[in-house]
ZADO-203333 format. One record per residue (C-alpha): x negated, y, z; residue number from 1; residue in three letters. Coordinates in steps of 0.5 Angstrom, whole numbers, plus 500, padded with zeros to 3 digits. Layout:
N
+-----+-----+-----+-----+---------+
!   u !   v !   w ! num ! residuo !
+-----+-----+-----+-----+---------+
!   X !   Y !   Z ! NUM !     Ala !
...
+-----+-----+-----+-----+---------+
This chain:
148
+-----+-----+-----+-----+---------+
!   u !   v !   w ! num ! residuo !
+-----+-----+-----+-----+---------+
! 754 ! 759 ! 769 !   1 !     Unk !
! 758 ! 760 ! 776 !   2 !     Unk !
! 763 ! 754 ! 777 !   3 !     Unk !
! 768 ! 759 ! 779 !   4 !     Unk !
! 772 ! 761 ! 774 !   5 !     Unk !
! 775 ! 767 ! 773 !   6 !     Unk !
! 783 ! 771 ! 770 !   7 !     Unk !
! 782 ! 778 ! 767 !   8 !     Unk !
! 788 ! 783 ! 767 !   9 !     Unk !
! 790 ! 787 ! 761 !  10 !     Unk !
! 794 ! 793 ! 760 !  11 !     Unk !
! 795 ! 793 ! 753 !  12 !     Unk !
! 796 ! 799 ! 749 !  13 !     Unk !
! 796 ! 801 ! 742 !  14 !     Unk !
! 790 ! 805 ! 743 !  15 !     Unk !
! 787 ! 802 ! 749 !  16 !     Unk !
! 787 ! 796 ! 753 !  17 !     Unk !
! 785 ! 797 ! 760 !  18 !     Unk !
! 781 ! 790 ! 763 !  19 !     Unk !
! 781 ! 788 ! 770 !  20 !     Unk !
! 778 ! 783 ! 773 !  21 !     Unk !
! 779 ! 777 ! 779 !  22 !     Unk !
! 774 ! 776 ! 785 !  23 !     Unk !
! 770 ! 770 ! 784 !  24 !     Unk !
! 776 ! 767 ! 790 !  25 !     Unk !
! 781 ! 770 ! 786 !  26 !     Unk !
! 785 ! 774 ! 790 !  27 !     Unk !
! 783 ! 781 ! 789 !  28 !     Unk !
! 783 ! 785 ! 782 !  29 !     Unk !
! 778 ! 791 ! 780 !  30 !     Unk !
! 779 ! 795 ! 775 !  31 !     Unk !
! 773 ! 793 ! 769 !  32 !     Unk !
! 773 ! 798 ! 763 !  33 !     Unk !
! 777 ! 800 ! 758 !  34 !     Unk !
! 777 ! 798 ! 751 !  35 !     Unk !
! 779 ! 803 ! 745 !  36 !     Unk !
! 782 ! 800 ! 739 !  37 !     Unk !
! 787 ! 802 ! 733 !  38 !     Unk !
! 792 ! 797 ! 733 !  39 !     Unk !
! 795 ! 799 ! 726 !  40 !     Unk !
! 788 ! 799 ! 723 !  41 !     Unk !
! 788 ! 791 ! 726 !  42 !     Unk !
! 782 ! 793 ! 731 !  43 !     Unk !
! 783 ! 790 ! 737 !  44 !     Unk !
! 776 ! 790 ! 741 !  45 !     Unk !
! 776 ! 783 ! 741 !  46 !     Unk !
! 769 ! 782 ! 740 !  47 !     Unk !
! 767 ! 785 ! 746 !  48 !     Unk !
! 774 ! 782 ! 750 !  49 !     Unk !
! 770 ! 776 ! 748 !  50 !     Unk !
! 763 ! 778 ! 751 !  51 !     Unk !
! 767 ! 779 ! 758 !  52 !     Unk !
! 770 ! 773 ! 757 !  53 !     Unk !
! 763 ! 769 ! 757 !  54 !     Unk !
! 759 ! 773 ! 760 !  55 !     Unk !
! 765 ! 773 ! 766 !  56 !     Unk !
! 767 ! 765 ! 766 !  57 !     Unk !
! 773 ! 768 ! 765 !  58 !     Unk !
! 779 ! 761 ! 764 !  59 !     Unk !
! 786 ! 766 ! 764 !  60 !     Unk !
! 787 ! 772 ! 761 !  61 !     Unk !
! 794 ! 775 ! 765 !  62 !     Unk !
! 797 ! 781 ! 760 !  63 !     Unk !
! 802 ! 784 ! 761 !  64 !     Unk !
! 809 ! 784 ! 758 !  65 !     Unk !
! 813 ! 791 ! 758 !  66 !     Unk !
! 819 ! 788 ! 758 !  67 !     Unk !
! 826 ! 793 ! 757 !  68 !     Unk !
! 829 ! 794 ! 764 !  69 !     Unk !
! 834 ! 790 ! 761 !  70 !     Unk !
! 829 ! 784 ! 761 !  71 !     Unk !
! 829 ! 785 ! 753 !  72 !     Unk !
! 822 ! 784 ! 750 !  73 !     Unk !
! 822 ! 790 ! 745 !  74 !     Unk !
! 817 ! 793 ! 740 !  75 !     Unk !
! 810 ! 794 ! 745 !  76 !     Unk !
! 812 ! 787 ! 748 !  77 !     Unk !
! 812 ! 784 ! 742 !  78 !     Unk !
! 804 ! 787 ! 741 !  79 !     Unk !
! 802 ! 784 ! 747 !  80 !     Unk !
! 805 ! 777 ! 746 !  81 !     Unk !
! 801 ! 778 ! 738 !  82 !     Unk !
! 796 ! 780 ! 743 !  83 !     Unk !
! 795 ! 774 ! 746 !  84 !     Unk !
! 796 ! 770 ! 741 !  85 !     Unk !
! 790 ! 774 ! 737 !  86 !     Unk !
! 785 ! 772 ! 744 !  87 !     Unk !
! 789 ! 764 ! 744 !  88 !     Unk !
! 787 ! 763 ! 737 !  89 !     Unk !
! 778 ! 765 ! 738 !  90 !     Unk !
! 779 ! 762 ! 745 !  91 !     Unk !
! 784 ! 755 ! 745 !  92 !     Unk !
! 782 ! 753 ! 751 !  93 !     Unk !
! 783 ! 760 ! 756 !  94 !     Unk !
! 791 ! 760 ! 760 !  95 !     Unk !
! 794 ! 765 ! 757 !  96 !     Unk !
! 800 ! 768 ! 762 !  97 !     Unk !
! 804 ! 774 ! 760 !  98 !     Unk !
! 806 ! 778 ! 767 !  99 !     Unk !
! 811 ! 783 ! 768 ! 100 !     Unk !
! 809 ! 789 ! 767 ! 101 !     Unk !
! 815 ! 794 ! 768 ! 102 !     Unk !
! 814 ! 801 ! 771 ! 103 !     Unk !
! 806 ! 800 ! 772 ! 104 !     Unk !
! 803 ! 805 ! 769 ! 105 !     Unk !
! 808 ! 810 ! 772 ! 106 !     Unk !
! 806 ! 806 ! 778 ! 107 !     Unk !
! 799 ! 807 ! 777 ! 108 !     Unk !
! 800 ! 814 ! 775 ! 109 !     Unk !
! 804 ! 816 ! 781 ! 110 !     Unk !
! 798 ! 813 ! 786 ! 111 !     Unk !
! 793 ! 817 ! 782 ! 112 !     Unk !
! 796 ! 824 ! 783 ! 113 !     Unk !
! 800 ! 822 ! 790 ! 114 !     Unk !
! 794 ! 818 ! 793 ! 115 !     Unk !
! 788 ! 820 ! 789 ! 116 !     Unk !
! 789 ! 827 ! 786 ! 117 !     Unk !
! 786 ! 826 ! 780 ! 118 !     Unk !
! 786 ! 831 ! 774 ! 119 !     Unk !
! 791 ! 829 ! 768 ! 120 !     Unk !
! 784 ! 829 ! 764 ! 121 !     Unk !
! 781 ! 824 ! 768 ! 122 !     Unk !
! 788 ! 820 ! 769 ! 123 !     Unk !
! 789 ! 819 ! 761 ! 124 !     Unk !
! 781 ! 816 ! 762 ! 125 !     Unk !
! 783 ! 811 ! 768 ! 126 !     Unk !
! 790 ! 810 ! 768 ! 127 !     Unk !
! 791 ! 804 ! 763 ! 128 !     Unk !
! 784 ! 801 ! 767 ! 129 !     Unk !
! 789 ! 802 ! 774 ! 130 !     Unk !
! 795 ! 799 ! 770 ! 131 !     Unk !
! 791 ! 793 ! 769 ! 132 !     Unk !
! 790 ! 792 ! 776 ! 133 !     Unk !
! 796 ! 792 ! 778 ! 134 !     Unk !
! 798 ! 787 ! 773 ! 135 !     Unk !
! 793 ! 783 ! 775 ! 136 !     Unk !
! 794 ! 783 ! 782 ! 137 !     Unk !
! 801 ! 781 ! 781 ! 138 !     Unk !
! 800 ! 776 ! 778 ! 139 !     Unk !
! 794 ! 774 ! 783 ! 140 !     Unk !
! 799 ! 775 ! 789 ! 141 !     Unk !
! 804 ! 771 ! 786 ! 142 !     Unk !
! 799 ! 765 ! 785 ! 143 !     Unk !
! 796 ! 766 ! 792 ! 144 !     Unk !
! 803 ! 765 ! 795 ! 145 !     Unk !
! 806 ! 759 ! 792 ! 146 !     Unk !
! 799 ! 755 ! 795 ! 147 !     Unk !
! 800 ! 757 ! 801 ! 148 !     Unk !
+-----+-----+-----+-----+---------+
């Protein structure tokens, strides 16, 4: 097991979960996988979140928070603070940090038409993937930030 510890990033969806993961520094996000789950059917992926979870040493888990452009948490952040809570029961010792995450996934769909040119197919299948490193890597400039 490597001593150095590792943050994911989730985009937390109805249907899916992007994930990304940290560098070993912490510094930079790469996008992991998507999970497919069916939040009204209470399946979460939570079996195979654990699996990265050990098999990453993976310590902080960053979900992001789809808060209201009037700051206000509605029905979607409320699911992902349910989200969070879910992992922190299975897993009490992770940090469980919820990022703001307004306008990521239209930011991420911006960069893959105007950057990428990627087809709307293949977009639904890496856009909650992108929308997780973007949430991570927010988070992981933030944090870089304040230790310099």
């Amino acid at each position: 097991m490597s001593r150095f510890k590792r943050t994911l990033g989730l985009d937390v969806g109805s249907r899916t979960v992007g994930i990304a993961i940290s560098d070993l520094m912490g510094w930079t996000a790469q996008g992991l996988e998507t999970l497919t789950i069916d939040e009204e059917a209470g399946e979460f992926g939570l079996d195979r979140l654990g699996q990265i979870i050990e098999s990453e040493s993976v310590d902080t888990i960053v979900i992001g928070l789809p808060k209201n452009m009037d700051n206000s948490l509605g029905p979607r952040a409320e699911a992902s603070q349910a989200y969070g809570q879910r992992l922190h029961a299975l897993y009490p010792d992770l940090n469980i940090i919820y990022q703001d995450e307004r306008l990521t996934t239209s930011q991420a769909e911006r960069m893959l038409i105007q950057e990428a040119n990627v087809s709307r197919k293949k977009r639904k299948q890496v856009i909650d993937k992108l929308a997780a490193v973007i949430i991570l890597q927010n988070y992981l400039d933030r944090v870089s930030n304040h230790r310099i």
